[in-house]
N, CA, C and O atoms as a CHARMM CRD file, in Angstrom:
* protein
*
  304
    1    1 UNK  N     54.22400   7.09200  26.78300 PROA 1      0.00000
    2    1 UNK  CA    53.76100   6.84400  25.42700 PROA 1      0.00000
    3    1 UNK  C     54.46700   7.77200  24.43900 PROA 1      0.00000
    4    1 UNK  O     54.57500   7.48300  23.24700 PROA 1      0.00000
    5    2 UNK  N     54.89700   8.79100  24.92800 PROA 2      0.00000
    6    2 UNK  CA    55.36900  10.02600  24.01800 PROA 2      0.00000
    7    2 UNK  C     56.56600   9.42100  23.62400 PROA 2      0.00000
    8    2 UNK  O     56.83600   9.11500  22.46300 PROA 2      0.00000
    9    3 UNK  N     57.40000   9.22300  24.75900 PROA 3      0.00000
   10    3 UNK  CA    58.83100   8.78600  24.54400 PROA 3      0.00000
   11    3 UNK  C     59.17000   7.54300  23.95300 PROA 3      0.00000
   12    3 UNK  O     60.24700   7.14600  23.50800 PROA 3      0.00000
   13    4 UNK  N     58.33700   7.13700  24.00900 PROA 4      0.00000
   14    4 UNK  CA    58.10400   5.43000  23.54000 PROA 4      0.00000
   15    4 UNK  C     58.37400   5.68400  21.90200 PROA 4      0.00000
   16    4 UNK  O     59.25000   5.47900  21.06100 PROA 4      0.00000
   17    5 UNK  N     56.84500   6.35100  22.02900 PROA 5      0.00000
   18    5 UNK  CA    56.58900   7.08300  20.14800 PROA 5      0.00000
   19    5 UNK  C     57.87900   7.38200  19.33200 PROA 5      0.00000
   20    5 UNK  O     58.24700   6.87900  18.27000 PROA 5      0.00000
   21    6 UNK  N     58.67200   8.65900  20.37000 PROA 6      0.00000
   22    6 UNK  CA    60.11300   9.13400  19.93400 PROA 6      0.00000
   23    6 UNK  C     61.13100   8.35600  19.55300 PROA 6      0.00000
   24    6 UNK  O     61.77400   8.54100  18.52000 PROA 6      0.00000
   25    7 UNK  N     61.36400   7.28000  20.51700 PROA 7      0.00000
   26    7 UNK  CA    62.26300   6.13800  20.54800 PROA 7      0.00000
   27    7 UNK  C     61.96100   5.35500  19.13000 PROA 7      0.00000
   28    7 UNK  O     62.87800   5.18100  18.32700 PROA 7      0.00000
   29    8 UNK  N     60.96600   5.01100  18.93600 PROA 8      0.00000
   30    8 UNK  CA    60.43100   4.31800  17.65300 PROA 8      0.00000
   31    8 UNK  C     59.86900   4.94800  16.36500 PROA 8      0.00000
   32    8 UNK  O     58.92900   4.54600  15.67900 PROA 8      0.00000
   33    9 UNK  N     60.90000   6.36100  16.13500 PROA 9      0.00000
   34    9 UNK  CA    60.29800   7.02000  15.22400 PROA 9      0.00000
   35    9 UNK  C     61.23900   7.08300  13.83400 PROA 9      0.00000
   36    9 UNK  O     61.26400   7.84000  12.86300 PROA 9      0.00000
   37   10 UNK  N     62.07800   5.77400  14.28300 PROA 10     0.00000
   38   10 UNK  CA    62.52200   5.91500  12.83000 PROA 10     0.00000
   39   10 UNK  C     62.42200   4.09900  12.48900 PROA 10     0.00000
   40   10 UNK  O     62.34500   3.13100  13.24600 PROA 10     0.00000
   41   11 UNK  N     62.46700   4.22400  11.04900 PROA 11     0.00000
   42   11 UNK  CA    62.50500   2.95000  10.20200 PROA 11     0.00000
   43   11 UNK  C     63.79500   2.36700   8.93700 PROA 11     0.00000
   44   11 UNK  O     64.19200   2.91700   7.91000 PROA 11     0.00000
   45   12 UNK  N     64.09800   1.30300   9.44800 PROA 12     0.00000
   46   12 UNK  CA    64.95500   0.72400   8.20400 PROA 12     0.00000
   47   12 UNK  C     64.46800   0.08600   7.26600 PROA 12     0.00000
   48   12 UNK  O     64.18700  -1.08900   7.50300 PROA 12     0.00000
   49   13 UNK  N     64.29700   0.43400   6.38700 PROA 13     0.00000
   50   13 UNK  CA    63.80600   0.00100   4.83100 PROA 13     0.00000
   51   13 UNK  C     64.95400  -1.61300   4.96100 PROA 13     0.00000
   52   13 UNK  O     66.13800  -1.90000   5.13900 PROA 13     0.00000
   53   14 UNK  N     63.48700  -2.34800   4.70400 PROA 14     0.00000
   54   14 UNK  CA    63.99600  -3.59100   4.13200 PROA 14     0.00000
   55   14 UNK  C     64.30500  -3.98100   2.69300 PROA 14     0.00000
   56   14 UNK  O     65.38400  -4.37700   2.25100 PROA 14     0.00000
   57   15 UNK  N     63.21000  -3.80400   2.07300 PROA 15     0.00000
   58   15 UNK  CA    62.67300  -4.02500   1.26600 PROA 15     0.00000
   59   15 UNK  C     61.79300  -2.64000   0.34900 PROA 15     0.00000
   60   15 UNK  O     60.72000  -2.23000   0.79300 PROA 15     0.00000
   61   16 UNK  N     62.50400  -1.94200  -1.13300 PROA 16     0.00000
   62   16 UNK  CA    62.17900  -0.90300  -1.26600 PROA 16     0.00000
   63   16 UNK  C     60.79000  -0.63900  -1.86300 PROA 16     0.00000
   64   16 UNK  O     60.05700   0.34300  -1.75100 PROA 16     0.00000
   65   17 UNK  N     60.61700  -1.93700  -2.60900 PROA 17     0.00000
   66   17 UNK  CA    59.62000  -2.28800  -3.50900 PROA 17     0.00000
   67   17 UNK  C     59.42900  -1.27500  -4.34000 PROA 17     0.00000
   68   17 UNK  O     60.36200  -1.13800  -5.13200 PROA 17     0.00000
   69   18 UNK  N     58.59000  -0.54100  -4.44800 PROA 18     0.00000
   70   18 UNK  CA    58.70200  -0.12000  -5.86400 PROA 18     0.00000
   71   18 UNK  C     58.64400   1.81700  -5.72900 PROA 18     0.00000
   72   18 UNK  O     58.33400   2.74900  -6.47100 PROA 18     0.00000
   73   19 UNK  N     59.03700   1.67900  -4.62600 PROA 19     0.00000
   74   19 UNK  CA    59.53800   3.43700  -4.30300 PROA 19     0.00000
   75   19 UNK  C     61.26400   3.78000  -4.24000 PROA 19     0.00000
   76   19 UNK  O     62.18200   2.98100  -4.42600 PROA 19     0.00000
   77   20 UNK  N     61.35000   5.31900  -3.89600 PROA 20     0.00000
   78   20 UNK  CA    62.47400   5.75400  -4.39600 PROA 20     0.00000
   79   20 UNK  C     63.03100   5.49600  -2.82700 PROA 20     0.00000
   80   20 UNK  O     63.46000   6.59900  -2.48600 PROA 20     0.00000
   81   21 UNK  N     63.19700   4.67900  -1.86600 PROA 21     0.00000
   82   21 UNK  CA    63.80700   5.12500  -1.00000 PROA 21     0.00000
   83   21 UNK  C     65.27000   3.25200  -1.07000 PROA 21     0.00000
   84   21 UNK  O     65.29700   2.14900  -1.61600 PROA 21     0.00000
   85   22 UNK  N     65.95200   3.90200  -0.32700 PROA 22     0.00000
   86   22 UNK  CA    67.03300   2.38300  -0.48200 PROA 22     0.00000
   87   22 UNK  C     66.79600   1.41600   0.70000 PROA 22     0.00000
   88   22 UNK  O     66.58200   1.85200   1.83200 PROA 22     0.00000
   89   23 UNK  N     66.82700   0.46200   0.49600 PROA 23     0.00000
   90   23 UNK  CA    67.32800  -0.89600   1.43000 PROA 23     0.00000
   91   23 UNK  C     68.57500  -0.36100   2.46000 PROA 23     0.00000
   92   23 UNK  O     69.59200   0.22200   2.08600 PROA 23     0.00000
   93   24 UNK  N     68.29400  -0.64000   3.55500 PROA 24     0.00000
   94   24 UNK  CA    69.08100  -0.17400   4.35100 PROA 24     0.00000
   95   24 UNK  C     68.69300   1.19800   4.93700 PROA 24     0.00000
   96   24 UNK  O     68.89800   1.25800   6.15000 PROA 24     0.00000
   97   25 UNK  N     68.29500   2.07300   4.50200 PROA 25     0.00000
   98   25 UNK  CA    68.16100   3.96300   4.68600 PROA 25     0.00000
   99   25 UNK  C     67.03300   3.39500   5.70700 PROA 25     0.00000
  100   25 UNK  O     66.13900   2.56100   5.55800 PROA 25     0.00000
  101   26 UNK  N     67.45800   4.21700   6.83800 PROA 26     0.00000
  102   26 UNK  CA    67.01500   4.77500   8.00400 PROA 26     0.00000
  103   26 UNK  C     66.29300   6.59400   7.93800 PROA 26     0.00000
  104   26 UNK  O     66.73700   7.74000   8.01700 PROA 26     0.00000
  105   27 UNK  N     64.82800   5.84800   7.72900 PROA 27     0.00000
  106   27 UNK  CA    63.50200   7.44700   7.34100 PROA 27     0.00000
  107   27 UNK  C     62.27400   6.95100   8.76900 PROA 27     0.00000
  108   27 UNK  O     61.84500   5.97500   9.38400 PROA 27     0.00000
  109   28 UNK  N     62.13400   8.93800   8.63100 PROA 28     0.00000
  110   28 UNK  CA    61.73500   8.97300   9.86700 PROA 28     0.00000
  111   28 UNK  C     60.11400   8.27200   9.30500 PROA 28     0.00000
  112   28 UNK  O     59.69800   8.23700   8.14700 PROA 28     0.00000
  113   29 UNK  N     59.43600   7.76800  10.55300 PROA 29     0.00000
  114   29 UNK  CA    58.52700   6.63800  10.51100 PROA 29     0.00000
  115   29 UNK  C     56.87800   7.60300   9.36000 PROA 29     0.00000
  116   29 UNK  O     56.14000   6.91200   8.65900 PROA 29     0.00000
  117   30 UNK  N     56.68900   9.25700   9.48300 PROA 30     0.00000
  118   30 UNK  CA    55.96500   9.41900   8.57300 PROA 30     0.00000
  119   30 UNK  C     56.40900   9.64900   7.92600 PROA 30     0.00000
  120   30 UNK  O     55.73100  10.63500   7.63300 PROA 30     0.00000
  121   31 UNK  N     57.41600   9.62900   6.97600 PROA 31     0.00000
  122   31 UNK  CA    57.97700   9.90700   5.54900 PROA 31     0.00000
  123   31 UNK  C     57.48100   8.35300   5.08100 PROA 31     0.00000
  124   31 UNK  O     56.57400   8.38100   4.24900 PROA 31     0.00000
  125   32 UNK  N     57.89500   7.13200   5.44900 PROA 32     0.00000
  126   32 UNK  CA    58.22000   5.86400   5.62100 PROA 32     0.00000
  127   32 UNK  C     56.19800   6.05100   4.99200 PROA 32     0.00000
  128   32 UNK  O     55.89500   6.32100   3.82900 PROA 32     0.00000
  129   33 UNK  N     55.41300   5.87100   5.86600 PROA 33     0.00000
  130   33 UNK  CA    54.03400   5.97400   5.78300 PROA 33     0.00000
  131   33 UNK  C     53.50400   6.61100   4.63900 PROA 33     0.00000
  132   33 UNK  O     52.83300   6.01800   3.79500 PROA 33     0.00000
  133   34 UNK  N     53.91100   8.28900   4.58100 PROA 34     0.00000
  134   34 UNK  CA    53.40200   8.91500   3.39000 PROA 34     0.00000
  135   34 UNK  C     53.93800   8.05600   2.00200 PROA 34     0.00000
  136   34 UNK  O     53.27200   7.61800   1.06400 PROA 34     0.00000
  137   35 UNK  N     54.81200   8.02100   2.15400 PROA 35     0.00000
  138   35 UNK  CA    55.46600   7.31700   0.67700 PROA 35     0.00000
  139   35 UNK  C     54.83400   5.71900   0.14200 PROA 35     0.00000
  140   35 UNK  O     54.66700   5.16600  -0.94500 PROA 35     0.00000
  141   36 UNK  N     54.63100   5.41000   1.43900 PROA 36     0.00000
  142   36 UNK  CA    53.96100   3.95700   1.00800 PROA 36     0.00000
  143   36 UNK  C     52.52100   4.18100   0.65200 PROA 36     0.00000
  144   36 UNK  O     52.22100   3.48900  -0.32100 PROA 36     0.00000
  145   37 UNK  N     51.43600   4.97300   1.14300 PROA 37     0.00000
  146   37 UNK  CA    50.43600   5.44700   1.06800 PROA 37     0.00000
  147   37 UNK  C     50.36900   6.26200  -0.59000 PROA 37     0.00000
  148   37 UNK  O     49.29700   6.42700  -1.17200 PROA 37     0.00000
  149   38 UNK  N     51.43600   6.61200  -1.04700 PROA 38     0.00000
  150   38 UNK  CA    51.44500   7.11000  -1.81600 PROA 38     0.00000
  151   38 UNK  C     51.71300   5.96000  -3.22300 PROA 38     0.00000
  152   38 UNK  O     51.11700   5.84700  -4.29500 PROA 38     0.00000
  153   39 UNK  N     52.79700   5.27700  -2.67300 PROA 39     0.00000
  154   39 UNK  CA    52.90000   3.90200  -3.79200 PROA 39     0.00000
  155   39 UNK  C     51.61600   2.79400  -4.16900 PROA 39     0.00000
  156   39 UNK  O     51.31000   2.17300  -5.18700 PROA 39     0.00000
  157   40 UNK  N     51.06600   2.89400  -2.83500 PROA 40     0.00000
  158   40 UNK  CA    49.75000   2.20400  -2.58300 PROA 40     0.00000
  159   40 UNK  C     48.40700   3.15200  -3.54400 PROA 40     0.00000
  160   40 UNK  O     47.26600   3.07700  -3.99900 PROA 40     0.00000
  161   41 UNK  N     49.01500   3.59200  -3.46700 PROA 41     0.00000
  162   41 UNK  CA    47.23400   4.97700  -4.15200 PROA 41     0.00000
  163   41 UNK  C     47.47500   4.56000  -6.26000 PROA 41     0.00000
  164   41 UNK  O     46.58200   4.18100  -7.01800 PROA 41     0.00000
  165   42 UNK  N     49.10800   4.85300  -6.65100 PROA 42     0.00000
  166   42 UNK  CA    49.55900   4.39100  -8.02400 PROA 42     0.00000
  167   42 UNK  C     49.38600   3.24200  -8.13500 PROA 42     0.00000
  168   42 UNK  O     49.34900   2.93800  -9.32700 PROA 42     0.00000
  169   43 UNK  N     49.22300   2.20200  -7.31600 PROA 43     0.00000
  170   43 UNK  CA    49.05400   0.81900  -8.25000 PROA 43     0.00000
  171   43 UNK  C     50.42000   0.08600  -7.91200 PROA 43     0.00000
  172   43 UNK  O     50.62200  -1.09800  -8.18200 PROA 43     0.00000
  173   44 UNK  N     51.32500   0.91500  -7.29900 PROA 44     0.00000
  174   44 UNK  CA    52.75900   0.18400  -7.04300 PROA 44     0.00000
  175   44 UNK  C     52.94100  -0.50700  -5.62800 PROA 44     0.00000
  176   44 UNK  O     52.20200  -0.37100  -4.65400 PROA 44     0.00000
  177   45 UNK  N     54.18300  -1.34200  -5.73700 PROA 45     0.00000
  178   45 UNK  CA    54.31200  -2.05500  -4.41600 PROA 45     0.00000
  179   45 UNK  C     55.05200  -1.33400  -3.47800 PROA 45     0.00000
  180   45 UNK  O     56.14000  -1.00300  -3.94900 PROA 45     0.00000
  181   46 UNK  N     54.83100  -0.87500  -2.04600 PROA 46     0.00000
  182   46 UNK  CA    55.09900  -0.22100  -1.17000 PROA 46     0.00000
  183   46 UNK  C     56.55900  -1.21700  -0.53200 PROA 46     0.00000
  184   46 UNK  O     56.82500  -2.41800  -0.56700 PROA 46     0.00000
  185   47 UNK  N     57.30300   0.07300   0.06100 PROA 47     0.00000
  186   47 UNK  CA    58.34200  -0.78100   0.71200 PROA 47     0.00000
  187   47 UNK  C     57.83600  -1.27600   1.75000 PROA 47     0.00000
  188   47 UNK  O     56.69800  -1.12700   2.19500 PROA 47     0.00000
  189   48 UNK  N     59.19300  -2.22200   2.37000 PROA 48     0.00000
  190   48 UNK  CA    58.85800  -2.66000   3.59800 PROA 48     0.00000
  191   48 UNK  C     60.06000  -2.52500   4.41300 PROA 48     0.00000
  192   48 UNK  O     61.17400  -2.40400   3.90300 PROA 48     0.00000
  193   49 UNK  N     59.79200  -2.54800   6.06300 PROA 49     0.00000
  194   49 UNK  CA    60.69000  -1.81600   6.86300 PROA 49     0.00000
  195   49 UNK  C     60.20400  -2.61200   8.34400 PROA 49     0.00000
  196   49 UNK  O     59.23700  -3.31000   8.65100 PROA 49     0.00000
  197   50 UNK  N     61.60700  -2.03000   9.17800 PROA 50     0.00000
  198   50 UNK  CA    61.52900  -2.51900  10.40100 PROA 50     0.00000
  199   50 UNK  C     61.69800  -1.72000  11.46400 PROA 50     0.00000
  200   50 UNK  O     62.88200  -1.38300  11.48600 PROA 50     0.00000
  201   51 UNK  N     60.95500  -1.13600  12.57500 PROA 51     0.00000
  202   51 UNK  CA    61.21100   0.07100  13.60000 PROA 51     0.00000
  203   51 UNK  C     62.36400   0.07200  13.90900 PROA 51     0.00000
  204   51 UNK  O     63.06500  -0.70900  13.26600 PROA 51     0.00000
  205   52 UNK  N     62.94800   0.78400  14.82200 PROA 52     0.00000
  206   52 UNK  CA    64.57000   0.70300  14.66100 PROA 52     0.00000
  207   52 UNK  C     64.34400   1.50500  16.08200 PROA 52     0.00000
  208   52 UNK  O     63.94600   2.66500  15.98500 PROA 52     0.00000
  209   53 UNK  N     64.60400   0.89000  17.56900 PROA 53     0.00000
  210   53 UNK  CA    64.33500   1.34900  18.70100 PROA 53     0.00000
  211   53 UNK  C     65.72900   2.48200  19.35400 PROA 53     0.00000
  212   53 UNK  O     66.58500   1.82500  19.94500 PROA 53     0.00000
  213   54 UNK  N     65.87900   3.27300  19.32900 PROA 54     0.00000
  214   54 UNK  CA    66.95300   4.34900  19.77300 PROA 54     0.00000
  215   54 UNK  C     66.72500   4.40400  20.77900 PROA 54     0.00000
  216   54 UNK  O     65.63500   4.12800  21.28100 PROA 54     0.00000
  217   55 UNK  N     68.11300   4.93400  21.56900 PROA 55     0.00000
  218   55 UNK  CA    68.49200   5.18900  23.01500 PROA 55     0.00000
  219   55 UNK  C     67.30700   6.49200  23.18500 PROA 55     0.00000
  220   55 UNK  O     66.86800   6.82600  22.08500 PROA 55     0.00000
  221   56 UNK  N     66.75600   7.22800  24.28400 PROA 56     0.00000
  222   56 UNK  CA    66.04600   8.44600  24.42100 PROA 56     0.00000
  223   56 UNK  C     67.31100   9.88700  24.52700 PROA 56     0.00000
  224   56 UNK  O     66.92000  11.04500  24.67400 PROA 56     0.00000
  225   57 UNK  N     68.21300   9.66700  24.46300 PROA 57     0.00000
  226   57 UNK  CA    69.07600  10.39500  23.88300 PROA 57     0.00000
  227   57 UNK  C     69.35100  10.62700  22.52100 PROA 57     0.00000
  228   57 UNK  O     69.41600  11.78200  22.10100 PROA 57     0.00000
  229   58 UNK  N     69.58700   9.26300  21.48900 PROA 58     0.00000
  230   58 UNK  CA    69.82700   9.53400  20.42500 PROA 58     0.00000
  231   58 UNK  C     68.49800  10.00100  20.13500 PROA 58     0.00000
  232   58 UNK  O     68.41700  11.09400  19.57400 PROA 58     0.00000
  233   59 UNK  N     67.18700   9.22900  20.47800 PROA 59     0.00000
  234   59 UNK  CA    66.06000   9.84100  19.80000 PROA 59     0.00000
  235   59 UNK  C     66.19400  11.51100  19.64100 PROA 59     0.00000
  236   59 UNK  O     65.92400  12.34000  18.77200 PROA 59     0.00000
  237   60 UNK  N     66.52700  11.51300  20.42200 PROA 60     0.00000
  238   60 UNK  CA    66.54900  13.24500  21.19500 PROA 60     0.00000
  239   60 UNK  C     67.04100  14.24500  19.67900 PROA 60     0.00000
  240   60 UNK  O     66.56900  15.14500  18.98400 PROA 60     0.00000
  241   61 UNK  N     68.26100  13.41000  19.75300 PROA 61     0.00000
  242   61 UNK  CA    69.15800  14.39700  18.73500 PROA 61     0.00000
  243   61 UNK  C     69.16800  14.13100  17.51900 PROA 61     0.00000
  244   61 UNK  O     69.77300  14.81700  16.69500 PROA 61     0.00000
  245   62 UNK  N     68.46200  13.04100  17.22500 PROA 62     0.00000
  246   62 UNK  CA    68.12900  12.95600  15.96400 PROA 62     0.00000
  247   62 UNK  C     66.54000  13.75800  15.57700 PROA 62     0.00000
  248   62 UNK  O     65.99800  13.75900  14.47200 PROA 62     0.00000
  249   63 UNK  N     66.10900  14.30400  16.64300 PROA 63     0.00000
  250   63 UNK  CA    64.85200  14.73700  16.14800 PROA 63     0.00000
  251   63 UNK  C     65.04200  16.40300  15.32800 PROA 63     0.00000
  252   63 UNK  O     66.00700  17.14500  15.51500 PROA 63     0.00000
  253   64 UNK  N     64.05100  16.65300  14.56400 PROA 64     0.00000
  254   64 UNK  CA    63.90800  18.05000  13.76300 PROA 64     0.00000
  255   64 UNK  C     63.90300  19.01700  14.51600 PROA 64     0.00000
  256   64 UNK  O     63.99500  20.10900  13.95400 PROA 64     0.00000
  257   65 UNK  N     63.81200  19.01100  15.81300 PROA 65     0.00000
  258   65 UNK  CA    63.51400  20.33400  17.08700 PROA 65     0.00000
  259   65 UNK  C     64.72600  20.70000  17.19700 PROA 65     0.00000
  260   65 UNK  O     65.43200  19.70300  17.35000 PROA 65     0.00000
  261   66 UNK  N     65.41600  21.81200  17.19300 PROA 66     0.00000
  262   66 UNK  CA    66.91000  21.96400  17.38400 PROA 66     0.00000
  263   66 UNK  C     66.84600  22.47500  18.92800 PROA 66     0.00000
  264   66 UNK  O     67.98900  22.55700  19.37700 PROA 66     0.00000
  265   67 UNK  N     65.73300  22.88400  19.98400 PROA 67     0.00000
  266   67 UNK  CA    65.50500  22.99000  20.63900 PROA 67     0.00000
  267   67 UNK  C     65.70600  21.60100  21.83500 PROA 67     0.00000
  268   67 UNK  O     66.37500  21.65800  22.86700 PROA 67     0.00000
  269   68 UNK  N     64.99400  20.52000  21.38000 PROA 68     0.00000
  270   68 UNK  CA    65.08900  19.23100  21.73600 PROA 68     0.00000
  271   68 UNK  C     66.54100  18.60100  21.66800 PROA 68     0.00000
  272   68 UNK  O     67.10800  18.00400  22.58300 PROA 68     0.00000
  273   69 UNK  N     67.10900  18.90100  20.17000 PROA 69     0.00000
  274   69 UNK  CA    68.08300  18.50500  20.27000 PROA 69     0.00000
  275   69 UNK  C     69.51300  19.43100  21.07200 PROA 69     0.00000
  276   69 UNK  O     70.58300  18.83800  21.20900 PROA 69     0.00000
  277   70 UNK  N     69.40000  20.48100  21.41500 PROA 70     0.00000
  278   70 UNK  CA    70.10100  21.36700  22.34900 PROA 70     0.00000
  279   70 UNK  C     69.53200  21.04000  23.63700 PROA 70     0.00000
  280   70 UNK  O     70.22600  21.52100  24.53300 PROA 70     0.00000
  281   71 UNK  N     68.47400  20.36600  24.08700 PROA 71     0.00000
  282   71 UNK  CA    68.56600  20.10200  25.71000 PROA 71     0.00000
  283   71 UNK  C     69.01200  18.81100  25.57700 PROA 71     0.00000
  284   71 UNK  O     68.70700  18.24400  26.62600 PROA 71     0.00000
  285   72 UNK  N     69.85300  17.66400  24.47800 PROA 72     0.00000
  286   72 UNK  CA    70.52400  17.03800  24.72400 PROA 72     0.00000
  287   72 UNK  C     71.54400  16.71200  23.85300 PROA 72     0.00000
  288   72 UNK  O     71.64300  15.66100  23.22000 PROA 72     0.00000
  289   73 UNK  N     72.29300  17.64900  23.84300 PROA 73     0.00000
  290   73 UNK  CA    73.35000  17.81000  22.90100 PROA 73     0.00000
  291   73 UNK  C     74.51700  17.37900  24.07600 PROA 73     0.00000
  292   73 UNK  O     74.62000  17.67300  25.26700 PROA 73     0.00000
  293   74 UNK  N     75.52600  16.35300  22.95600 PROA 74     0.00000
  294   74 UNK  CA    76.07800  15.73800  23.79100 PROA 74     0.00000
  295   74 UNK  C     77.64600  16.09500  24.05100 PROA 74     0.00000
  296   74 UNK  O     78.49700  16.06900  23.16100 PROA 74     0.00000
  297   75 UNK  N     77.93800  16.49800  25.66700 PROA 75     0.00000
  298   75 UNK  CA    78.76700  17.36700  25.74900 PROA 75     0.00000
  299   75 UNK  C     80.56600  16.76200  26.30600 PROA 75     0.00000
  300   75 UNK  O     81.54000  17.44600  26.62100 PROA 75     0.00000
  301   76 UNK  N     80.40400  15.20400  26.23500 PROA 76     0.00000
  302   76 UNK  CA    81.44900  14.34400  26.81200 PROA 76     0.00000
  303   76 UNK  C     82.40300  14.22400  25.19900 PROA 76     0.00000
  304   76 UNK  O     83.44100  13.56500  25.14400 PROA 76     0.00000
């Protein structure tokens, strides 16, 4: 479940609606949440987006842990 979580922790903006993020931009899945939660609270239209499933490697190294990302930093 953890890795699953990891794998699916980022999102591609489809659709920006009425926040600052772009069509296309790849944000990690609670930025994606807070911001819509936040467009949703003003009265504005929240983007929309699609999970975006990564290898458990890339998850790895794309994550904020530089720890995580040094036990798979890629050495080929």
């Amino acid at each position: 479940e953890v890795i699953v979580r990891q794998m699916l922790r980022k999102v591609t903006v489809v659709d920006h609606g009425d926040t600052n993020l772009l069509p296309g931009e790849l944000v990690d899945f609670r930025r994606y949440q807070d911001i819509n939660r936040q467009a949703v609270a003003e009265g504005k239209r929240p983007a929309s987006g699609r999970p975006e499933l990564m290898g458990i490697t890339k998850a790895s190294l794309a994550t904020e842990s530089w720890l995580s990302a040094a036990s798979f930093q890629e050495t080929t």
